[in-house]
C-alpha positions as CSV (number, residue, x, y, z in Angstrom):
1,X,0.0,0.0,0.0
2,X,3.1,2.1,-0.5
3,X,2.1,3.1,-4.0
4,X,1.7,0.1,-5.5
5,X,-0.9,-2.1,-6.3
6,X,-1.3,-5.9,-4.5
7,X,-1.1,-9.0,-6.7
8,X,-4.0,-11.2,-6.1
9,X,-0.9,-14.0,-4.5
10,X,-0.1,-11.4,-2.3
11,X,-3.5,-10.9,-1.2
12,X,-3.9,-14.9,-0.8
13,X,-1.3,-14.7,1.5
14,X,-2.1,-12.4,3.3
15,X,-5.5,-14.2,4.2
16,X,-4.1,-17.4,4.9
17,X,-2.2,-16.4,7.8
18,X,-3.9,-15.6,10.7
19,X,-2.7,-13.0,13.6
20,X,-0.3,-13.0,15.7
21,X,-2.7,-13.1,18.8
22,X,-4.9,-15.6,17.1
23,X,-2.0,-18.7,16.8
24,X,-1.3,-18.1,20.2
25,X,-4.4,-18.8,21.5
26,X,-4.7,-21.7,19.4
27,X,-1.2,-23.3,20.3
28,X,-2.3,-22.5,24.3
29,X,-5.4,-24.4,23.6
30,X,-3.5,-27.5,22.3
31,X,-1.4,-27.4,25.4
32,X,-4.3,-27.5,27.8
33,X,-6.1,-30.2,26.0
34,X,-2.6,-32.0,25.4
35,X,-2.6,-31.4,29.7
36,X,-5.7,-32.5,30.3
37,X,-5.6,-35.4,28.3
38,X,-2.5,-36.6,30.1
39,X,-4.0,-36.0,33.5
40,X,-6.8,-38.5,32.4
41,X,-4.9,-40.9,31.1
42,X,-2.8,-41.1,34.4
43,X,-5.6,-41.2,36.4
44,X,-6.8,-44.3,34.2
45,X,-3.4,-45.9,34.6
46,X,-3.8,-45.5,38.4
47,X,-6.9,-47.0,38.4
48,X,-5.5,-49.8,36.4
49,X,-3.0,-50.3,38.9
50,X,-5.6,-50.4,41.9
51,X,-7.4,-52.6,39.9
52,X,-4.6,-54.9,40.2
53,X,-3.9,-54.2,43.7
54,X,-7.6,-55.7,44.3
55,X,-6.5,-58.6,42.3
56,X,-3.7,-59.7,44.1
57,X,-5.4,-58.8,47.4
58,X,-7.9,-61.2,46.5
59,X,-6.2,-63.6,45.3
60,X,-3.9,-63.8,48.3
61,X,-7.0,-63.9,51.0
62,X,-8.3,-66.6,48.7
63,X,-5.3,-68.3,49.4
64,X,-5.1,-68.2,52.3
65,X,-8.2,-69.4,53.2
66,X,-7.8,-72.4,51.5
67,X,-4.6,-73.4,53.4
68,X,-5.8,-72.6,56.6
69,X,-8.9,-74.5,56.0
70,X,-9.6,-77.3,57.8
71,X,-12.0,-79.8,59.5
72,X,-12.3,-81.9,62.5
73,X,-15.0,-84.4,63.2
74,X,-16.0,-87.9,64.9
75,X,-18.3,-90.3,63.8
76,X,-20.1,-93.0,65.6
77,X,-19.9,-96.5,63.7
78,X,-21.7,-99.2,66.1
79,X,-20.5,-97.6,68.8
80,X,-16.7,-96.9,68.0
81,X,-15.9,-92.8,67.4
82,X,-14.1,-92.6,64.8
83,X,-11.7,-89.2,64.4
84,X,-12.5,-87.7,60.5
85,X,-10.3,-84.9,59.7
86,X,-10.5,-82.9,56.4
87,X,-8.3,-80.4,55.0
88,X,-7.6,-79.3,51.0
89,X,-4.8,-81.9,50.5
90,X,-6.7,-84.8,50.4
91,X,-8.6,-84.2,47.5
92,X,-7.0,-83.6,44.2
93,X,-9.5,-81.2,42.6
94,X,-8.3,-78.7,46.1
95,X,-4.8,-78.8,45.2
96,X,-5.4,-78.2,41.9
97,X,-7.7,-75.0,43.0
98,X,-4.5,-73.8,45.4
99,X,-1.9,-74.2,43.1
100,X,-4.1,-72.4,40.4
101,X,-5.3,-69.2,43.3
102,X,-1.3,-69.3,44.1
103,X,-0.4,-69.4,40.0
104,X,-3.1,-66.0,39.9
105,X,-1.7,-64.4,42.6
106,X,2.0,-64.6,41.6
107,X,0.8,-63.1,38.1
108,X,-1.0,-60.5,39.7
109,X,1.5,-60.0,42.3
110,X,4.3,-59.4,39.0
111,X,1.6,-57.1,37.2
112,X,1.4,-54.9,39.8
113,X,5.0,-54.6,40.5
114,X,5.8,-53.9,36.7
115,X,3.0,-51.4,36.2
116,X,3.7,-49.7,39.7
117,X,7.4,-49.4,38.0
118,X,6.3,-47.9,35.0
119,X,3.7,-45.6,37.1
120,X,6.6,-44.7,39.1
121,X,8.9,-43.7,35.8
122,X,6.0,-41.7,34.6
123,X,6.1,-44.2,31.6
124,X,3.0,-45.7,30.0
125,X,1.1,-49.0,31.5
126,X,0.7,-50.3,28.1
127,X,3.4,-49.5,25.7
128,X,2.0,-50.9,22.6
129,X,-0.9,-52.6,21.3
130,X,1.3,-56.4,21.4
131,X,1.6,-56.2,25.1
132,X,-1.8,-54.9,25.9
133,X,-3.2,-57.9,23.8
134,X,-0.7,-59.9,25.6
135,X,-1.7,-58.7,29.3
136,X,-5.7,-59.0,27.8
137,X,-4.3,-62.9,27.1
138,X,-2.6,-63.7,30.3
139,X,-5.5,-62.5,32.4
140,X,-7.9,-64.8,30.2
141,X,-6.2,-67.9,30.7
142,X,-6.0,-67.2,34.2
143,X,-9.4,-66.3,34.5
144,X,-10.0,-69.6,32.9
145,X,-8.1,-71.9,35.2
146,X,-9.4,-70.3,37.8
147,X,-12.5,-71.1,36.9
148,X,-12.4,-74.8,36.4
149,X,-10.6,-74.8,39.2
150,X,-13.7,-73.5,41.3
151,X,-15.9,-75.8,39.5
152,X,-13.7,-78.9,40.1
153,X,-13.7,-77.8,43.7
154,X,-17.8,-77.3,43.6
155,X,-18.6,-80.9,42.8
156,X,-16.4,-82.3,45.7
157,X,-17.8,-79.7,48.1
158,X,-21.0,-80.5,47.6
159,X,-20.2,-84.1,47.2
160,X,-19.1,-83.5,51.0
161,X,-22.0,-81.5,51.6
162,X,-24.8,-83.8,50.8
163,X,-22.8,-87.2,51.0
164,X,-23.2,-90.4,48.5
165,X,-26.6,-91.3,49.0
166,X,-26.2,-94.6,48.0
167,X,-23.0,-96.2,50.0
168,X,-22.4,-96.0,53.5
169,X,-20.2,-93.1,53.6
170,X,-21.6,-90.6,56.7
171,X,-21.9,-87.1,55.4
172,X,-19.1,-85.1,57.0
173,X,-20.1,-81.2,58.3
């Protein structure tokens, strides 16, 4: 405008780019979202490691439980008392059911340690899309075993429970 007459490229150009004030505010709002966004996804990888924390809190009282379970009893048989004693080594589908709980709580208990590391290094949970689908994995297969183990466990329990209607075994409470 010193004389001389814009070209219409100049004038293109000059529309194209916006003020100075406007970029600012736009590159301040990508930083807050850009903040935000990572204050969400570390409050979601928190709650992924208490998640976790649950698991192997549970997994340890289940534990525990079952070793510490046992039974003491006496039965009368014509007149003799008989001592009966139960406890979740003499049946094969308990030990299977501890050493599965104690299998889920040792991968739980490592899970936790590694993603309390990583929480702890400000690094992500999940690194990549192989080991999320290879945590998803793990956790299905001991999800799995844990339940067949229950359910092997059910049938004897209730087996217990009710007794074998048709021998002379005395039911055991």
């Amino acid at each position: 405008m010193n004389g001389k007459k814009a070209t219409a490229v100049e004038v293109a150009d000059k529309k194209m780019e916006p003020p100075p004030a406007a970029t600012e505010t736009v590159e301040g709002a990508s930083e807050g979202r850009s903040t935000v966004l990572l204050l969400l996804l570390r409050r979601v990888e928190c709650a992924q490691v208490a998640l976790r924390l649950m698991s192997v809190l549970t997994a340890v009282v289940a534990l525990t439980m079952m070793l510490l379970a046992k039974q003491d009893a006496e039965i009368n048989v014509y007149g003799f008392q008989l001592p009966v004693r139960s406890k979740w080594s003499l049946s094969n589908s308990f030990e299977y059911l501890v050493g599965v709980s104690a299998a889920v709580a040792a991968h739980s208990l490592v899970q936790l340690l590694i993603g309390l590391l990583r929480l702890f290094r400000r690094s992500p949970l999940i690194p990549s899309r192989v080991h999320a689908w290879l945590m998803f994995a793990g956790d299905q297969v001991f999800a799995y075993a844990l339940m067949s183990a229950g359910s092997a466990a059910s049938g004897v329990t209730n087996l217990n429970r009710t007794g074998v209607k048709h021998t002379a075994f005395p039911n055991v409470y």
